[in-house]
N, C-alpha and C positions, 0 to 999 in steps of 0.2 A: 592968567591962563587957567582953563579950568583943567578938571583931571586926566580926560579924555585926550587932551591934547599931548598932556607931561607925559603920558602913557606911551601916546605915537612917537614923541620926540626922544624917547629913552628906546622906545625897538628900534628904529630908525636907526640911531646914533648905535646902538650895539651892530646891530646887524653887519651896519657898514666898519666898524672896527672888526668884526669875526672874517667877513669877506673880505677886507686888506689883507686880512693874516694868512689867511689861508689862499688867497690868489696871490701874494710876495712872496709864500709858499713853492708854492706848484711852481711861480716862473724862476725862483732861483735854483729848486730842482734840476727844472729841463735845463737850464743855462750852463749847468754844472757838467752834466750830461752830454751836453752839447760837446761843451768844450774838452770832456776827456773823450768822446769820440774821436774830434779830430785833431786830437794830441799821436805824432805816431813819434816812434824812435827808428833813428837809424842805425846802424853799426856801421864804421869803419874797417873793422877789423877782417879784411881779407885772408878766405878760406887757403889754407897750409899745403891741402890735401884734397885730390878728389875721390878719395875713398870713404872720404865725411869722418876721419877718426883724428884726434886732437891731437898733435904735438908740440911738446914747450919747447918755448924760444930759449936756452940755456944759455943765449950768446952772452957773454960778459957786459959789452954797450947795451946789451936790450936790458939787461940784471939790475944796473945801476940806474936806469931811470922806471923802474915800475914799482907799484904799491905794493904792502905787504898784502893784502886783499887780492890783488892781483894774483900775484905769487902763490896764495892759497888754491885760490881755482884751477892753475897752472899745476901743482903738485896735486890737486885731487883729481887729473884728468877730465877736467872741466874746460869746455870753450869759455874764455874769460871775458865778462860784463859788465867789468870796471874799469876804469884807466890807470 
């Protein structure tokens, strides 16, 4: 092979390694993007009040099965977004 050629076969072969990269790129990007777009959440947690202001459940049955995380948002006057 003369030189000319080794020369083509070396752009060539980079080129196409830099455009894999950078278009495996871009599409895991968007993909990513995609899919925390249509990531939604829901809540369960049915509104108490319809004055929209927060009140805790203090009932004993409700005490006994919720998180300490819970419990905080519930004492900081927080609508609670944990289980």
């Amino acid at each position: 092979m003369n030189i000319a050629k080794k020369w083509i076969l070396t752009t060539v072969l980079a080129g196409s390694m830099i455009g894999g990269a950078v278009g495996g790129t871009l599409i895991a990007s968007s993909v990513g993007q995609a899919a925390t777009a249509t990531t939604t959440t829901t809540s369960s947690t049915p509104s108490t009040s319809s004055s929209g202001t927060f009140h805790s459940n203090e009932n004993a049955t409700h005490e006994a099965g919720e998180s300490a995380a819970r419990e905080a948002q519930e004492d900081a006057g927080q609508m609670p977004t944990v289980p």
